[in-house]
N, C-alpha and C positions, 0 to 999 in steps of 0.2 A: 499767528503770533508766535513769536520764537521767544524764551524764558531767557533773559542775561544770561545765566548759569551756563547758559548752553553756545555763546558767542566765544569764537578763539578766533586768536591772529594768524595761525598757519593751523592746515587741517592736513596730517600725513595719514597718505593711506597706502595700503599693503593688499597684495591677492590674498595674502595669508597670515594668521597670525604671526612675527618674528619678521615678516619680511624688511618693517622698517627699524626694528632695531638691528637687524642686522646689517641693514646698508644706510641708513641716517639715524643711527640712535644719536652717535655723537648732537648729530646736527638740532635734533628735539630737546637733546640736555641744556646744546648754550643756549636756544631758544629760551628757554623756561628760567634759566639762567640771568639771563637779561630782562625777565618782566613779562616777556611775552606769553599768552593763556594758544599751548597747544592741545591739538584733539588728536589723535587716532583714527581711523574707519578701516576696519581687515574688513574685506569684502567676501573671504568665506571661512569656516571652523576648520581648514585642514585637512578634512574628513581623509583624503587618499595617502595623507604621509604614512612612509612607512615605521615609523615609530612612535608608539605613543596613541593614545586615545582621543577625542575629541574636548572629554571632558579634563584629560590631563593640559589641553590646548587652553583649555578657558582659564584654569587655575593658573596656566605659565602669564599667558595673556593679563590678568589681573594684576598678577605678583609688578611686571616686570615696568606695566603703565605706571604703578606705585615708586618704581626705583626713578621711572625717567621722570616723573613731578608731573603728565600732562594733565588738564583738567575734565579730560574726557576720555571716554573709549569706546565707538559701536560698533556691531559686527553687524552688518547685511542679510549674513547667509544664504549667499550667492554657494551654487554646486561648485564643489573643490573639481579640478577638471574641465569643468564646462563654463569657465568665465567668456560671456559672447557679449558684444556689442550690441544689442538691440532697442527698440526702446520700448520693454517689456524692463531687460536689466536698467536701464538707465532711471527708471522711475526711482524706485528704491535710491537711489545712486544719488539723484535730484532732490529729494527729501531731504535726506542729509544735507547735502551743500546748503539747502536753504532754511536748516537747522540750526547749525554752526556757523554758516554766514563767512568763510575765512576771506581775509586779501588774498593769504599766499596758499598755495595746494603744492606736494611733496608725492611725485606721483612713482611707480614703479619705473623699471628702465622698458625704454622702447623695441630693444634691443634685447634678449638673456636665451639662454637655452632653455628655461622653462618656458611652455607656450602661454600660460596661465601669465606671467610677467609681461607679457606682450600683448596680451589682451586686456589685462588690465589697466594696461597704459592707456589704451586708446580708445578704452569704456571712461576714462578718468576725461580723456581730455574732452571727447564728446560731451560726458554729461555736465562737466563744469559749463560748456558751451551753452546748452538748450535750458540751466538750469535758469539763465537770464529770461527764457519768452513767456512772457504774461498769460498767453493761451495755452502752455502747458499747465495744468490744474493740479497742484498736490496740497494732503492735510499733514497736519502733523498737531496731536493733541484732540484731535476735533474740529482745531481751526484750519482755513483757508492759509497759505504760504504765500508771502509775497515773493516775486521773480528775484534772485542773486546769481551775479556773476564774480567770482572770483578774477581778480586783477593781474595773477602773475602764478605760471606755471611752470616745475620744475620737475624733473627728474634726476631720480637717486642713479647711482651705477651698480650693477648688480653684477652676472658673473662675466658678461662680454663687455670691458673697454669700450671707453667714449674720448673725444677731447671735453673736456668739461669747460663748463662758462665761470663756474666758480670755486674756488677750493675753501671748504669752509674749517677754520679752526678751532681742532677741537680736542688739542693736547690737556687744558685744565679740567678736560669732564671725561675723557678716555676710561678710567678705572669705572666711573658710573655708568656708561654706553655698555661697559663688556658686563658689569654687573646684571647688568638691565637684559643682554642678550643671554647669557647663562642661568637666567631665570628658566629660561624655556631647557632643562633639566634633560627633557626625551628628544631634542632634537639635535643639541649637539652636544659636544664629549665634556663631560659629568660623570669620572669612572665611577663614582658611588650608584649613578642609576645603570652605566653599563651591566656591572657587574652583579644586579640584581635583577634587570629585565629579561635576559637571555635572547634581546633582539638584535637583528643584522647591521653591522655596521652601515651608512652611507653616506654620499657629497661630503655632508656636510657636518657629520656626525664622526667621524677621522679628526683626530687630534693635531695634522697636518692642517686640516682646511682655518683652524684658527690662529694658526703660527700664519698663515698666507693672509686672516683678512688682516692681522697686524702689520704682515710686511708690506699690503697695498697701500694701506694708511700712513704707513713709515715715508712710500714715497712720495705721495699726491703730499702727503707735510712739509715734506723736505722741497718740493718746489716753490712754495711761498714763505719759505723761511717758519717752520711747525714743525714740532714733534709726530703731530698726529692728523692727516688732513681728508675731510667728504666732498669728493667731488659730486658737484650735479650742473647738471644741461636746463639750462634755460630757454624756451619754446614762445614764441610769441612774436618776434620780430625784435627790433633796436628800445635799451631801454631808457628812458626818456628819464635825465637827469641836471638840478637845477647848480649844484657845488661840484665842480670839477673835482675842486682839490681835496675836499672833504671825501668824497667818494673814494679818490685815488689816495686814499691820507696812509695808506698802509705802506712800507718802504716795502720796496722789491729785495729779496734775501741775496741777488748774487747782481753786480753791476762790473 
């Protein structure tokens, strides 16, 4: 038995805390924005970054679920590092899906130089799969879980380019998405906790790496006519729609 409370329309999840506000926070804002009840799932507490604590990971994680409005957040507690495909991992993984129950899943990219982003993709996309077969047996509460398959799978772009299938706009919630990623205070540039930790800079923690995620988003915007735009990759095959023109109702920015 799954609690209403616990039902969202899109379920985003991240290897790591920050992964999805970094790379779809926008995209969770207009969600929530528009009506829609989003969730979260970090699949592990960060435990190997090199700044910052695990338990500073929970407080950022908290704070920043609160800026983006989702109506949920769990963490797995998958090992940071050793995110594996199995289906030992997948169990846990299956729980959730069948918790939350989403149509749409926001997966990490399939592609990044992190190996943990790549693995997570296609522990995501596996276990959305299996989460559907009735002879897979999971509890959650005490009770028995009925089978759920998720309808539609995407992924965010992280730090290796994609062509994307869609560019999502998200110049009216930009201040909120950066708001929501600068929550997480130890992992990127925040000189007040610089300046207090005495720890090494990195990626993503260089005051460079946030002038670039703005100027990514500057461009994937500027191709759909946006200030501010999230690409993601659509997985699944062709997608089966009934209004052409409503679908296509957006003007194309340059003819």
């Amino acid at each position: 038995m799954t609690a209403s409370s616990d039902l969202v329309d899109v379920l985003a999840v991240g290897a790591h805390p920050d992964d999805v506000e970094l790379c779809a926070g926008g995209t969770v804002c207009r969600l929530v924005a528009d009506g829609y009840r989003v969730g979260i799932l970090d699949l592990t507490r960060g435990e190997l970054g090199t700044r910052g604590t695990v338990q500073d990971r929970d407080v950022e994680a908290a704070a920043a679920a609160e800026i983006l409005g989702v109506s949920v957040r769990q963490n797995l507690g998958l090992p940071d590092g050793g995110i594996i495909n199995t289906a030992e991992s997948r169990l846990p993984y299956i729980r959730a899906i069948r918790r939350f129950r989403p149509r749409i899943v926001l997966l990490n990219s399939p592609v990044c130089r992190h190996p943990d982003h790549c693995a997570a993709a296609a522990l995501g996309r596996d276990a959305s799969f299996y989460s559907g077969l009735r002879k897979i047996q999971t509890f959650w509460g005490g009770d028995e879980q009925e089978p759920f398959r998720p309808q539609h799978i995407l992924h965010y772009m992280q730090a290796v380019p994609f062509e994307p299938t869609f560019v999502v706009d998200v110049s009216s919630v930009w201040e909120q998405r950066m708001k929501a990623l600068l929550a997480y205070r130890s992992q990127f540039h925040v000189p007040e906790y610089k300046e207090h930790s005495g720890e090494p800079e990195t990626y993503v923690s260089n005051p460079a790496f946030l002038e670039w995620v703005s100027a990514r988003a500057r461009a994937y915007g500027y191709q759909v006519g946006a200030e501010f735009g999230e690409p993601l990759l659509y997985v699944g095959g062709p997608v089966g729609i009934s209004d052409l023109a409503g679908t296509l109702s957006r003007d194309q920015p340059f003819r």
